[in-house]
C-alpha positions as CSV (number, residue, x, y, z in Angstrom):
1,X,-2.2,-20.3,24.6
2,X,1.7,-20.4,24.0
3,X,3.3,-17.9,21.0
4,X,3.1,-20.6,18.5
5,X,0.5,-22.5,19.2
6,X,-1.4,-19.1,18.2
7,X,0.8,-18.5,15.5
8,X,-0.1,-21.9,14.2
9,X,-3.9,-21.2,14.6
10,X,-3.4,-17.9,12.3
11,X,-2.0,-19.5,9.6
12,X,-4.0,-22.1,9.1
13,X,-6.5,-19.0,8.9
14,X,-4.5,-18.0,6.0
15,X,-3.3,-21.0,4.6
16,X,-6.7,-23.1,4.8
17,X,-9.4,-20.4,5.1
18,X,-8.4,-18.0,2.7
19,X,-8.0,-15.4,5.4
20,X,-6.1,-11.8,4.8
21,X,-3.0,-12.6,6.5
22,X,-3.4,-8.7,8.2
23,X,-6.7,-9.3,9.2
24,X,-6.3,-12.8,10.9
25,X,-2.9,-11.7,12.5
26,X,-4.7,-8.1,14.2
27,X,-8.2,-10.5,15.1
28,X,-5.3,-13.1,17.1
29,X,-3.7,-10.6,19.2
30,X,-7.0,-8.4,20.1
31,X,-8.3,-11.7,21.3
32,X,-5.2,-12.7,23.3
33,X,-4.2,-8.6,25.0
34,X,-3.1,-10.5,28.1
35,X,0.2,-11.3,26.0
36,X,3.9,-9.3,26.5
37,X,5.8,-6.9,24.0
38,X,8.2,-9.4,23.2
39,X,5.8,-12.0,23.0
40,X,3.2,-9.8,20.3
41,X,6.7,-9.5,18.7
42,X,7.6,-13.1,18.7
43,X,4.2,-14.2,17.3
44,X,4.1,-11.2,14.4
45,X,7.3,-12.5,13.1
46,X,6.8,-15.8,12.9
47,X,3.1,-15.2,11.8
48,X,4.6,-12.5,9.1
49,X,7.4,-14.6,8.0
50,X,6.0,-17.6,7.3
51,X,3.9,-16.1,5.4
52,X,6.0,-14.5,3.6
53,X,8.8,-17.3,2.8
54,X,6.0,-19.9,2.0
55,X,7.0,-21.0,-1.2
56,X,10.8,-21.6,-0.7
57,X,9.7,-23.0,3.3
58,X,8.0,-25.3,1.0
59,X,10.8,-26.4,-1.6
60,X,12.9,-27.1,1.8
61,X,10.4,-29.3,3.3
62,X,9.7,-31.1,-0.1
63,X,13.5,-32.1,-0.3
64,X,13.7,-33.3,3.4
65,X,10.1,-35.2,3.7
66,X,9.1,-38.5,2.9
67,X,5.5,-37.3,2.7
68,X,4.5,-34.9,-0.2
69,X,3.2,-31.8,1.2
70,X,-0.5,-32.1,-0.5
71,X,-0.9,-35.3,1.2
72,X,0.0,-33.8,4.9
73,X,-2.6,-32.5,7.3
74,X,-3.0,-29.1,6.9
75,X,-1.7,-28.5,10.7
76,X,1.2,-30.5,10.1
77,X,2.2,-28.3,7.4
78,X,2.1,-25.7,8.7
79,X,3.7,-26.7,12.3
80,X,6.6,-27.6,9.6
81,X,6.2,-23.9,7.7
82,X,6.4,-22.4,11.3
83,X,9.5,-24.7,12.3
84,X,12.0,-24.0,9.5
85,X,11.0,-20.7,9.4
86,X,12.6,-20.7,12.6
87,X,15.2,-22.6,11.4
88,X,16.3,-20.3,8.9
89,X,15.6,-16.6,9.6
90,X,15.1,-16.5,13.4
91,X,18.7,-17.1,14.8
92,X,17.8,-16.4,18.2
93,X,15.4,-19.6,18.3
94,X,17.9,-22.5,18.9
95,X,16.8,-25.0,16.9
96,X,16.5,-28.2,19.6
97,X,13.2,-25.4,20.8
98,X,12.4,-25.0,17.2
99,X,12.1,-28.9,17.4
100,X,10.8,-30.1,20.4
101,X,8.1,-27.0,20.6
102,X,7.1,-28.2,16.9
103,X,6.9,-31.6,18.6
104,X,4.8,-30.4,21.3
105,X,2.5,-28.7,18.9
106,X,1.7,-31.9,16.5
107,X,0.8,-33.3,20.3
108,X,-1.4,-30.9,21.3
109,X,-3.5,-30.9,17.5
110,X,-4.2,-34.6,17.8
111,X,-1.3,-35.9,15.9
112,X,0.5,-38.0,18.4
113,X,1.4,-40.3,16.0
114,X,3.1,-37.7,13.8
115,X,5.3,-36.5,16.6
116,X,8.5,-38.8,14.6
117,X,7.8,-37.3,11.6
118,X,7.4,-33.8,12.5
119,X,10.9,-34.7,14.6
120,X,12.6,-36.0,12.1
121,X,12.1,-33.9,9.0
122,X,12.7,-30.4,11.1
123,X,16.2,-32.4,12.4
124,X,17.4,-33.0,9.2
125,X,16.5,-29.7,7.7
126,X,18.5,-28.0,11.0
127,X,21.6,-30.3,10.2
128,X,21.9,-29.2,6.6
129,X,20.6,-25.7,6.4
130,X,23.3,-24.3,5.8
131,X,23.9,-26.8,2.9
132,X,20.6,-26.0,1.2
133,X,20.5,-26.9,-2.6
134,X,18.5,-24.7,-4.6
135,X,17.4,-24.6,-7.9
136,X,19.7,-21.7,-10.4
137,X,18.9,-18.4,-9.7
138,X,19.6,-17.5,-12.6
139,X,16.2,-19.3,-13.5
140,X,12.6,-18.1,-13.2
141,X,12.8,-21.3,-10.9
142,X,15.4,-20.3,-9.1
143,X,14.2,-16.4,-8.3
144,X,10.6,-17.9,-7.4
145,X,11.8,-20.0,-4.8
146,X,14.7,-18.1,-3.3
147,X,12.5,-15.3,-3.2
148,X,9.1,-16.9,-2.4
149,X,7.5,-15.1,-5.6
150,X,5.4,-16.9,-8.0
151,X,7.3,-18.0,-11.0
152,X,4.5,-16.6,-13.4
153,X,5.1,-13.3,-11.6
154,X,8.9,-13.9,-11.8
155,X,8.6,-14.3,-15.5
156,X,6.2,-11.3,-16.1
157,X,8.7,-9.0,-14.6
158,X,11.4,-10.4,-16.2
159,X,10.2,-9.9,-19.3
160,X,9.3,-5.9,-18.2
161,X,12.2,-5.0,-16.3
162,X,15.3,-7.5,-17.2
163,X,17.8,-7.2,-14.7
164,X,15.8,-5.3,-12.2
165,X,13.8,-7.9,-11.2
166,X,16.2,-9.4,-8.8
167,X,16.1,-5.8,-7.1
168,X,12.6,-5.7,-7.0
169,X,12.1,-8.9,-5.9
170,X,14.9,-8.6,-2.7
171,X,13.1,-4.9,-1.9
172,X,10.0,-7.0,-1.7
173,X,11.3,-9.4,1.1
174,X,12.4,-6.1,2.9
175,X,10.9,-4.3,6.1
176,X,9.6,-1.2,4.8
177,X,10.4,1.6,7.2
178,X,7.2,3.5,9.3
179,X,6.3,6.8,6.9
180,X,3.8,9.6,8.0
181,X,2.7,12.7,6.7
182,X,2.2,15.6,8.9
183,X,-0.1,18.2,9.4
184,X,0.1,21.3,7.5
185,X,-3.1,22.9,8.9
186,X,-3.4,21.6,12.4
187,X,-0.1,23.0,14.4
188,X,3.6,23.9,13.3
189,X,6.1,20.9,12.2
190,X,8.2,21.9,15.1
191,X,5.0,21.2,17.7
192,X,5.1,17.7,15.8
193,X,8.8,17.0,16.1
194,X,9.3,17.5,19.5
195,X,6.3,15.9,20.7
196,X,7.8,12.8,19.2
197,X,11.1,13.5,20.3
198,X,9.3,13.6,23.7
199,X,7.9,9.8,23.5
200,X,11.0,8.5,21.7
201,X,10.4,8.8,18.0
202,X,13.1,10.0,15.9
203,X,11.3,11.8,12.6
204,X,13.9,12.5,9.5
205,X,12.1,13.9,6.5
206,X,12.4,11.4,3.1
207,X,14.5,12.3,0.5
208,X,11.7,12.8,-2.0
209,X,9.2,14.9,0.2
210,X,10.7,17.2,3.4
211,X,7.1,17.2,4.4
212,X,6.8,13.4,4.5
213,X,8.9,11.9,7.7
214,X,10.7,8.6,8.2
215,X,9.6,7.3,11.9
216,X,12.6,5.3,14.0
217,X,12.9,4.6,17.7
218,X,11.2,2.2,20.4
219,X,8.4,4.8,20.2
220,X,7.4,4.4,17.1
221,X,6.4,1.0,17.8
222,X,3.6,2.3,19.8
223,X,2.0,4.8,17.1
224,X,-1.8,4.7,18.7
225,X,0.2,5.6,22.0
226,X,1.6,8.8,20.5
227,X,0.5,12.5,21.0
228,X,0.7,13.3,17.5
229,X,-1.0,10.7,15.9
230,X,-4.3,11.0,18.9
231,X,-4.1,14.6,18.4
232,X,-4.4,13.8,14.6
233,X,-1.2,15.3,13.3
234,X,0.2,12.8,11.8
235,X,-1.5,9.8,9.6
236,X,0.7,6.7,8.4
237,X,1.2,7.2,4.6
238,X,3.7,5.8,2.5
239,X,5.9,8.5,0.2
240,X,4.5,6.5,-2.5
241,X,0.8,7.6,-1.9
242,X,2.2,11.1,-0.2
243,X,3.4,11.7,-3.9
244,X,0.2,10.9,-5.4
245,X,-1.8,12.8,-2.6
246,X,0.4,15.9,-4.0
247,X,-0.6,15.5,-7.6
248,X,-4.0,15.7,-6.3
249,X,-3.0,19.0,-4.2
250,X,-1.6,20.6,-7.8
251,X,-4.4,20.3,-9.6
252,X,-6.8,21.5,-6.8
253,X,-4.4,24.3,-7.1
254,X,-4.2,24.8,-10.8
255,X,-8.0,24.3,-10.8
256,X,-7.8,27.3,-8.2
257,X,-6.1,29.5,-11.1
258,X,-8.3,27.6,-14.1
259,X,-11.7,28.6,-12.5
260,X,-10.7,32.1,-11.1
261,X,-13.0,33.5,-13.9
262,X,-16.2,35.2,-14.8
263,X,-19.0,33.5,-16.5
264,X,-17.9,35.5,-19.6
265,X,-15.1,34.1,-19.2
266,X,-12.9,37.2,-18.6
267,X,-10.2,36.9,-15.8
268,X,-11.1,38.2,-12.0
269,X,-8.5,40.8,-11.4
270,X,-9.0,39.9,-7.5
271,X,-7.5,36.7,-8.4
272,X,-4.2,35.9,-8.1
273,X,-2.0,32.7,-9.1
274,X,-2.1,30.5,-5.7
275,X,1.8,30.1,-4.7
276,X,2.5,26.4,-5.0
277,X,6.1,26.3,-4.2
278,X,5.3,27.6,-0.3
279,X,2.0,26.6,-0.1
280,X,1.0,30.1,0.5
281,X,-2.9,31.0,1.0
282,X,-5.2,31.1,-2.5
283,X,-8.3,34.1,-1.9
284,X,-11.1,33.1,-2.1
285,X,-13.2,33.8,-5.3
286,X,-16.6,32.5,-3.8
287,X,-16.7,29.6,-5.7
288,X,-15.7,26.3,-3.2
289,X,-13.4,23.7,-5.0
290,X,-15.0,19.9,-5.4
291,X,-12.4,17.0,-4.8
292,X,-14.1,13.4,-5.2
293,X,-11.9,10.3,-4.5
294,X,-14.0,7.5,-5.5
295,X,-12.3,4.5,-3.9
296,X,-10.9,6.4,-0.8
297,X,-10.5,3.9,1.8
298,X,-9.3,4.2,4.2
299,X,-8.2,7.4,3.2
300,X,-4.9,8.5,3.4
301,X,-5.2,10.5,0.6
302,X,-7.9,12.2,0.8
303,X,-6.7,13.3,4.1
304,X,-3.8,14.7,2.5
305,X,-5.6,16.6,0.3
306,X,-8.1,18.1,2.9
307,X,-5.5,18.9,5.1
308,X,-3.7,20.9,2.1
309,X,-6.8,22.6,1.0
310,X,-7.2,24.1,4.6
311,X,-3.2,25.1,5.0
312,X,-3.3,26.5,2.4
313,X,-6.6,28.0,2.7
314,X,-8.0,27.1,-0.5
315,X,-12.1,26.9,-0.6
316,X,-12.7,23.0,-1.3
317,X,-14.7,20.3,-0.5
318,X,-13.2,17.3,-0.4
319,X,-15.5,14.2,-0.7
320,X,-14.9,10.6,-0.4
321,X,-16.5,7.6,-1.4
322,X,-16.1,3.8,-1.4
323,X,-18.8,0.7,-1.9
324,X,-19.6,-0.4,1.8
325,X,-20.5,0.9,4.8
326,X,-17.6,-0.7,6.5
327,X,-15.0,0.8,4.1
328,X,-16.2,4.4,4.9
329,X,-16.3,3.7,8.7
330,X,-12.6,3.3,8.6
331,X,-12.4,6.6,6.5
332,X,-14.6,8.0,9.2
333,X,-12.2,6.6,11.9
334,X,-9.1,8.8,10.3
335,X,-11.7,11.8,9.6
336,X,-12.1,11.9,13.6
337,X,-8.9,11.6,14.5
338,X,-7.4,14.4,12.2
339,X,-10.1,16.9,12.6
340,X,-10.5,18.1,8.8
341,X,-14.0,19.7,8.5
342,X,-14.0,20.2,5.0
343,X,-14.3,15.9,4.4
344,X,-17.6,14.3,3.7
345,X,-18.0,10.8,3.0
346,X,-20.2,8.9,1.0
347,X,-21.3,5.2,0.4
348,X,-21.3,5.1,-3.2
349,X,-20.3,1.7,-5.6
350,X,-17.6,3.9,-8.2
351,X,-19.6,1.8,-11.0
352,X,-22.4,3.4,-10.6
353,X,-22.7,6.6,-12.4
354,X,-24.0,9.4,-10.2
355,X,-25.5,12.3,-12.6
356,X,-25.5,14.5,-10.0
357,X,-21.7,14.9,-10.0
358,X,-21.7,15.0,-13.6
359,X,-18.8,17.4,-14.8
360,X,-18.7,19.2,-11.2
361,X,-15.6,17.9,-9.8
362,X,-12.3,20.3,-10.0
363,X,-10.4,17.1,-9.2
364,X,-11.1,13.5,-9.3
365,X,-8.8,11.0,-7.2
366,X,-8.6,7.2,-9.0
367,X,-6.7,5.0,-6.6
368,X,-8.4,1.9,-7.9
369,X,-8.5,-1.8,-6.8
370,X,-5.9,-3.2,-8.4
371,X,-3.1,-6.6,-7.9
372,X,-1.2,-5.0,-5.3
373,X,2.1,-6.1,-6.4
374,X,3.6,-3.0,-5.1
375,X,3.0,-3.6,-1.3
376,X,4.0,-7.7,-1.0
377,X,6.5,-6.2,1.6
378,X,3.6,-5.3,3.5
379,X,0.7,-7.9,2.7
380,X,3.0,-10.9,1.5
381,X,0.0,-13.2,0.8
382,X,-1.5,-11.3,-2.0
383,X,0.7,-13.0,-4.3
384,X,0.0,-16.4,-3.5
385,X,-4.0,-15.5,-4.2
386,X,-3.3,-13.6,-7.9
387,X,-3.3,-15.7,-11.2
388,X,-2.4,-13.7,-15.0
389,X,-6.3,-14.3,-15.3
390,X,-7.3,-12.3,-12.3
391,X,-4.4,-9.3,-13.2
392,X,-6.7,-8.8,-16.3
393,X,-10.0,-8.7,-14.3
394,X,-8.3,-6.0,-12.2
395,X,-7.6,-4.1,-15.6
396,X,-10.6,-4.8,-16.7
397,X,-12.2,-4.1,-13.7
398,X,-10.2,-0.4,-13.7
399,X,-11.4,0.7,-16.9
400,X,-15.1,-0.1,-16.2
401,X,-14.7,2.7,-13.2
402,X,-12.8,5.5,-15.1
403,X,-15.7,4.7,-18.1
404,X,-17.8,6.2,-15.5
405,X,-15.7,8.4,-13.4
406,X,-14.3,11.0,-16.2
407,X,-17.9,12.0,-16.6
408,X,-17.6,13.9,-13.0
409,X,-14.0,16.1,-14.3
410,X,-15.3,19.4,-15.1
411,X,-14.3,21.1,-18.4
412,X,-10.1,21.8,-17.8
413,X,-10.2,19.9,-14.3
414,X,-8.0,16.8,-13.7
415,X,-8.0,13.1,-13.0
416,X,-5.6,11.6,-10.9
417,X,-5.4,7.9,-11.6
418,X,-3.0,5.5,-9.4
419,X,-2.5,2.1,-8.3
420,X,-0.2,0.3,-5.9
421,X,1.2,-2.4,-8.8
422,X,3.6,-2.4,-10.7
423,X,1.8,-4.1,-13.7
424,X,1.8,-2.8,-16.9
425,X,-1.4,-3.6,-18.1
426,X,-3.2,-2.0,-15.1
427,X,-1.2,1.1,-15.6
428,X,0.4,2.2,-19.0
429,X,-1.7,0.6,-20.7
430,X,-5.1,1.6,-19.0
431,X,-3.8,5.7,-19.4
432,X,-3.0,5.1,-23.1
433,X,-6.6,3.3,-23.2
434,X,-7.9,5.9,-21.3
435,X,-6.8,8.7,-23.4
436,X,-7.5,7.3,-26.7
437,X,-11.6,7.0,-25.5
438,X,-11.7,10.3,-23.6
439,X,-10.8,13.3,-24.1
440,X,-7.7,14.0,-21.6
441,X,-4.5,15.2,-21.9
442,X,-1.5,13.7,-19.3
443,X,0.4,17.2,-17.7
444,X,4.3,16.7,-17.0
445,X,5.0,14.8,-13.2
446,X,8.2,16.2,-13.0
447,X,6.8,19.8,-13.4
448,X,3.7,19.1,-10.5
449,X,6.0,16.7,-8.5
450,X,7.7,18.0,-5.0
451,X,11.0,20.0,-5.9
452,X,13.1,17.3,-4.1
453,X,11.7,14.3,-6.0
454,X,13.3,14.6,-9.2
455,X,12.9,11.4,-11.5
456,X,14.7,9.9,-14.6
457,X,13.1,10.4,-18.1
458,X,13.1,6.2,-17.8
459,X,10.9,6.8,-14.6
460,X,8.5,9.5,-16.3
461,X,7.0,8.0,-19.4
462,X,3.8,9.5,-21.1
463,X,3.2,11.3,-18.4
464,X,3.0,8.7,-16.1
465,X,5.3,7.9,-13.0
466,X,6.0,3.8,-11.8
467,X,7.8,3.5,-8.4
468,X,9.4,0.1,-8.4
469,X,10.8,-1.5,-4.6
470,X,14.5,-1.4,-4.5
471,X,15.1,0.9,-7.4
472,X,13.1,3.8,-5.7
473,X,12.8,4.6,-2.0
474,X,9.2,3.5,-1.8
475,X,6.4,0.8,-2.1
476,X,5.7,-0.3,-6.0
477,X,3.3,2.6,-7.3
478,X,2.0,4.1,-10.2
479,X,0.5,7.7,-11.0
480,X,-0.5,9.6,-13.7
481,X,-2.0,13.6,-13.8
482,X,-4.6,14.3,-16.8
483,X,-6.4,17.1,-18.0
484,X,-9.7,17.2,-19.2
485,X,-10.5,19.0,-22.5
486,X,-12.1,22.5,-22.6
487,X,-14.8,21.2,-24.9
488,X,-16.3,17.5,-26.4
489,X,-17.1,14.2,-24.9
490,X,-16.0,10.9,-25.2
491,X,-14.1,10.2,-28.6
């Protein structure tokens, strides 16, 4: 099976089935390993980008074709998605290929007699590409298509961020680069370095988080393939979630300090302040630390946490859940491969309350489903399956979990709720919900926040931090630290 003609059979996975776009594109190339770098490459693209252009592929192929694109066969859609794809963003495809390989394709499906069309409407769309009208884009119209974004979503962020949007919406069509964090507890950052020096990687720490590295070079391409990541010192993770992860870190620390007492609640003079600027050990006071992240697949930053705990030679257990026995096998997969013995994992639904972890957590972790509108530069075709009805089921959905989650936070322990959107209602508004029905208190980011990443008072709001695509060095994401009160239940 040629490039495309796979390429063709993944998206009409996607575009027909309902298919992740992720998942269909991985499942294609496991089931075709006898094909070439350059030609995993070629398909991955074209698979990615099409995906990812749809809507303005679309507005193109309405203003060249004869036939509305409802009334096509869903293969012949997409052979003409795939084709000025090709047309426009992949200038090392001349377009007579792009054309007679499209041509080939409508063959090969059954559609002989579709061959003249399919010809036709690619030719004229080469000969005036560069003549393109499109609507204003100074219009929601006009942003949706250029930019492929839904012009409900276009509006919404309009109305939140003005101006910004354009920037948000250009960092979103933008290849995000390859981010890692390293091992603290399993060998020295220098061991790391050179060993991907060795294969070809260039690591450069990110400007928000030295401990955090940027990954460049043909070897990073091959990350399974590297020493670092097999010998499980290193774990994919973007900054956004790094910063997160190190909320979660800070108040496993300050939890350290909080709980260094007796049970008459006089201060353990064997106790000292853990060091959280140099990550410096914490002794032991005999008591272990409990971390629960309750949606934790696939675990990123749980890992981060457990890895911390052990650098820094804090006493905690760090346990993670999610609802299905696959979602913790790939949890498991990462547990494995780093090594971290203090992790457990659990199958456990995170709307179902569990009275046995009722107020024994130090530190609860609340990355919860949510719209995803932060990572469309990553999984594009998230936005073509989200309607305003099913953003407030995800906020609905959020608050049902933290209804029942806060009951684990001990007494003075913490709650660290994020999301990877950057809608409002999922995230402001669920922590000023949150805190006006329980009793929790929201602890200043920029004081708990690594010294290098420093944010505006615009960014840091109510104690709660939103990461927006091309206006901060990251994916979209949102975080927020709170307290629990010493004393009283739900308000």
């Amino acid at each position: 099976m040629t490039e495309r003609a796979l390429a063709l059979s993944i998206l009409l996975e996607i575009f027909e089935k309902g298919e992740l776009s992720h998942l269909a594109l991985r499942r294609g190339l496991a089931q075709n390993p006898g094909l070439e770098r350059q030609q995993r490459a070629f398909l991955t693209r074209l698979t990615e980008g099409t995906v990812e252009r749809a809507l303005e592929l679309d507005y193109v192929i309405g203003r060249y074709s004869r036939t509305p694109l409802k009334k096509m066969k869903p293969a012949i859609r997409a052979i003409l998605r795939m084709g000025v794809y090709q047309l426009l963003y992949m200038d090392g495809v001349p377009d007579s290929a792009v054309c007679n390989e499209a041509v080939k394709l409508t063959a090969r499906r059954g559609y002989g007699g579709l061959k003249g069309f399919v010809n036709g409407t690619l030719r004229r769309i080469a000969a005036e590409k560069e003549t393109i009208v499109y609507p204003p884009e100074d219009t929601a119209q006009g942003l949706s298509v250029r930019y492929s974004m839904p012009e409900w979503i276009v509006e919404q962020w309009q109305d939140a961020y003005g101006e910004a949007t354009v920037r948000i919406l250009q960092a979103l069509l933008r290849e995000r680069p390859l981010i890692v964090h390293r091992s603290a507890s399993q060998t020295s950052p220098e061991t790391i370095r050179k060993s991907l020096l060795a294969q070809g990687v260039q690591p450069s720490p990110h400007p928000y988080d030295g401990a955090a590295w940027v990954l460049a070079g043909e070897g990073s391409t091959r990350l399974e393939e590297l020493e670092a990541f097999q010998k499980g010192w290193i774990q994919v993770q973007d900054i956004s979630s790094q910063l997160a992860s190190s909320l979660a870190v800070r108040a496993l620390a300050e939890s350290r300090q909080h709980f260094a007492f007796s049970d008459s609640g006089e201060p353990r003079p064997e106790i000292r302040r853990p060091s959280l600027q140099n990550g410096g050990p914490c002794p032991d006071s005999g008591r272990p630390l409990c971390v629960l992240d309750v949606c934790a697949a696939p675990g990123g930053k749980s890992a981060y946490v457990a890895d911390a705990a052990l650098a820094r030679k804090l006493p905690a257990r760090i346990v993670s859940r999610d609802i299905s026995e696959e979602k913790t096998a790939l949890i498991c997969q990462n547990r494995d491969r780093l090594g971290l013995a203090n992790w457990e994992i659990e199958v456990w639904d995170a709307l179902v309350f569990d009275p046995s972890w009722e107020q024994r957590a130090d530190v609860v972790m609340a990355d919860l489903p949510c719209s995803g509108l932060g990572i469309l530069s990553r999984k594009s075709d998230i936005k073509y399956r989200l309607t305003p009805d099913k953003l407030r089921e995800l906020a609905a959905l959020q608050r049902q979990i933290l209804s029942v989650v806060w009951r684990y936070v001990k007494p003075g322990g913490y709650l660290i709720y994020s999301t990877c959107t950057i809608h409002s209602e999922e995230n402001e508004e669920n922590v000023r919900w949150f805190q006006e029905n329980y009793p929790f208190q929201t602890v200043d980011l920029n004081e708990w926040l690594p010294a290098a990443a420093k944010f505006s008072s615009d960014d840091l709001q109510a104690g709660c931090l939103q990461l927006l695509p091309g206006l901060h060095d990251s994916d979209g994401f949102f975080m927020s630290a709170l307290q629990r009160e010493q004393q009283g239940g739900s308000r």
